[in-house]
GUVEXDREN-988810 format. One record per residue (C-alpha): residue in one letter; x, y, z. Coordinates in Angstrom, 2 decimals. Example, Ala and Ser with C-alpha at 12.3 -4.5 7.8 and 13.67 -1.06 7.14 Angstrom:
<drennus>
DRENNU, code, c1, c2, c3
DRENNU, A, 12.30, -4.50, 7.80
DRENNU, S, 13.67, -1.06, 7.14
</drennus>
This chain:
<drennus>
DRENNU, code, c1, c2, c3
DRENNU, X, 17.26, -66.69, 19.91
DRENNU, X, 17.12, -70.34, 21.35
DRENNU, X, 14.72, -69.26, 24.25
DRENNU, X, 12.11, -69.40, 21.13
DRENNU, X, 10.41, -65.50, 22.67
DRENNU, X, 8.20, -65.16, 19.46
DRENNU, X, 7.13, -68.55, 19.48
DRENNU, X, 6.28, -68.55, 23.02
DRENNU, X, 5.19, -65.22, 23.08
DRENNU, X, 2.22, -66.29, 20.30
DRENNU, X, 1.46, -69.38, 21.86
DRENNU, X, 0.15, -67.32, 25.13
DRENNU, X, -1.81, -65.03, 23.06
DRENNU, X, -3.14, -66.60, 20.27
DRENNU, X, -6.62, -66.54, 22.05
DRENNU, X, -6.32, -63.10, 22.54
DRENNU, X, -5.80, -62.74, 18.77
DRENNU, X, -8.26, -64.50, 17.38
DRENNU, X, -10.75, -62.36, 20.16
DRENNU, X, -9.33, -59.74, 17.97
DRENNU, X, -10.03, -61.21, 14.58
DRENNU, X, -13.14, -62.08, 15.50
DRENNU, X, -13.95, -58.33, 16.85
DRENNU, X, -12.60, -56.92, 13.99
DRENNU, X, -14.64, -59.48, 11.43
DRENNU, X, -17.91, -58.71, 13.11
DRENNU, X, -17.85, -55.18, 13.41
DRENNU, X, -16.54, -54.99, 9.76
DRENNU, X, -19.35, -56.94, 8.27
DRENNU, X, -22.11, -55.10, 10.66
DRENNU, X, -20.80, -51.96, 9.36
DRENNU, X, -20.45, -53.16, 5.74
DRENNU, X, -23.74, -54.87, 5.48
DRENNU, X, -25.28, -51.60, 7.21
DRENNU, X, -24.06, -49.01, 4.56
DRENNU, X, -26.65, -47.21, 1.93
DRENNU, X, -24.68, -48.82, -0.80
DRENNU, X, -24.87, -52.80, 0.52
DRENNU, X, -28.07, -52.06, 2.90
DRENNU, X, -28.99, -55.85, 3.51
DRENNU, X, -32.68, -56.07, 4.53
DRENNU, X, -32.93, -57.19, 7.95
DRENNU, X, -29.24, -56.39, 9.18
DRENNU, X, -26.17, -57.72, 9.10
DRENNU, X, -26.12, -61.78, 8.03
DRENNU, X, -26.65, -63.29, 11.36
DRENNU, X, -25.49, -66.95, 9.78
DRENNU, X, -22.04, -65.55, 8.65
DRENNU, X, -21.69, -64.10, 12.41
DRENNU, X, -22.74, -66.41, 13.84
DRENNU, X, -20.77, -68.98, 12.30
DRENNU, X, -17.67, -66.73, 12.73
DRENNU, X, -18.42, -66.54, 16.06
DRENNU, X, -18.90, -70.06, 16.52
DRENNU, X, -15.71, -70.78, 14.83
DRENNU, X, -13.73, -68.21, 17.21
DRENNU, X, -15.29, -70.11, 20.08
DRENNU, X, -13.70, -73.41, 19.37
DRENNU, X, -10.26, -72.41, 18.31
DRENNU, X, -10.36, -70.64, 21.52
DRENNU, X, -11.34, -73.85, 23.40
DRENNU, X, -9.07, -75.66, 21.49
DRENNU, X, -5.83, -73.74, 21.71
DRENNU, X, -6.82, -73.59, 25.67
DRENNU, X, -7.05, -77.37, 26.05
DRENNU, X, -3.46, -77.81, 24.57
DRENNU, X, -2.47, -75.32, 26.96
DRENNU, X, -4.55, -77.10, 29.93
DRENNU, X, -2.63, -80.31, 28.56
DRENNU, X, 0.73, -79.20, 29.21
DRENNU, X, -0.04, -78.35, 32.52
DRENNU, X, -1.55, -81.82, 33.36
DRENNU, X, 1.43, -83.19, 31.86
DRENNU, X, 3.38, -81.43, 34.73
DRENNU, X, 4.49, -78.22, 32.81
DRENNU, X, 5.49, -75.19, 35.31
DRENNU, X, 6.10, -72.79, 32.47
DRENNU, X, 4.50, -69.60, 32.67
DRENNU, X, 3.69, -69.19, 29.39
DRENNU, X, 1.32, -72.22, 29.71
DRENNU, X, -0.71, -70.49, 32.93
DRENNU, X, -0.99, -67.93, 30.70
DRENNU, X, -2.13, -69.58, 27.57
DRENNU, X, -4.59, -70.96, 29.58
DRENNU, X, -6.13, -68.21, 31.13
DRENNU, X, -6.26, -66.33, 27.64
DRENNU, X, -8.29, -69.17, 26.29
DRENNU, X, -10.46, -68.62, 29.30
DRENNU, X, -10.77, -64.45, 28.74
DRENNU, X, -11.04, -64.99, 24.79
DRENNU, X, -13.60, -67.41, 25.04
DRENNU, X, -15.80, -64.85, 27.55
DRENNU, X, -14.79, -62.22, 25.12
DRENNU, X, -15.93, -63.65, 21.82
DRENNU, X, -19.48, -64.31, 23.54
DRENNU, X, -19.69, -60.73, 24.34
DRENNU, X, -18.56, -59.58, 21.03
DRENNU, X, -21.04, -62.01, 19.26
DRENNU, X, -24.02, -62.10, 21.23
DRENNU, X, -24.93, -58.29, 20.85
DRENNU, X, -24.02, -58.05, 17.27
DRENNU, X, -26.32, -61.49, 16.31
DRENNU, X, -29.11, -59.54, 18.18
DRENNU, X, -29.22, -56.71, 15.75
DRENNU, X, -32.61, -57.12, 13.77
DRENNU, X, -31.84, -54.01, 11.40
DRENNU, X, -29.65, -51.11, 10.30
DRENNU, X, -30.52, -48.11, 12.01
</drennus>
């Protein structure tokens, strides 16, 4: 295993994982603050999502930056075009999974 395939393979979707964390995380704490047994007045805790969200954001952005830093450093590897444009889709996608879920002003 010296081509490192894991390693690499992880490092090109790590935004796309945390997307999924974050997906996960919000829809699980909608849902749990929205059941008859934890019913939280006003809807789900638009602080903690929002912070998650917030948080999913800049790892995102971060883990996208190192990837935009190889390739100003001259890196042709492909696994660094696609970090890069993961960052750039997870980023997009963590707005979209956050934005309608802080918006929610009750439990229907």
């Amino acid at each position: 295993m010296s081509d490192h395939f894991f390693s690499r393979a992880t490092r090109a979707s790590l935004p796309l994982l945390i997307w999924g964390v974050h997906f996960a995380f919000a829809y699980i704490v909608a849902a749990s603050q929205c059941t008859p047994g934890a019913l939280r007045v006003g809807g789900p805790n638009p602080w903690l999502l929002g912070g998650a969200t917030l948080l999913s954001m800049a790892a995102c952005v971060w883990v996208g930056a190192l990837a935009g830093k190889r390739l100003r450093q001259g890196s042709d590897e492909f696994v660094d075009y696609v970090g890069a444009a993961s960052a750039v889709l997870a980023v997009v996608a963590v707005a979209w999974t956050g934005i309608p879920v802080l918006l929610v002003t009750g439990c229907a």
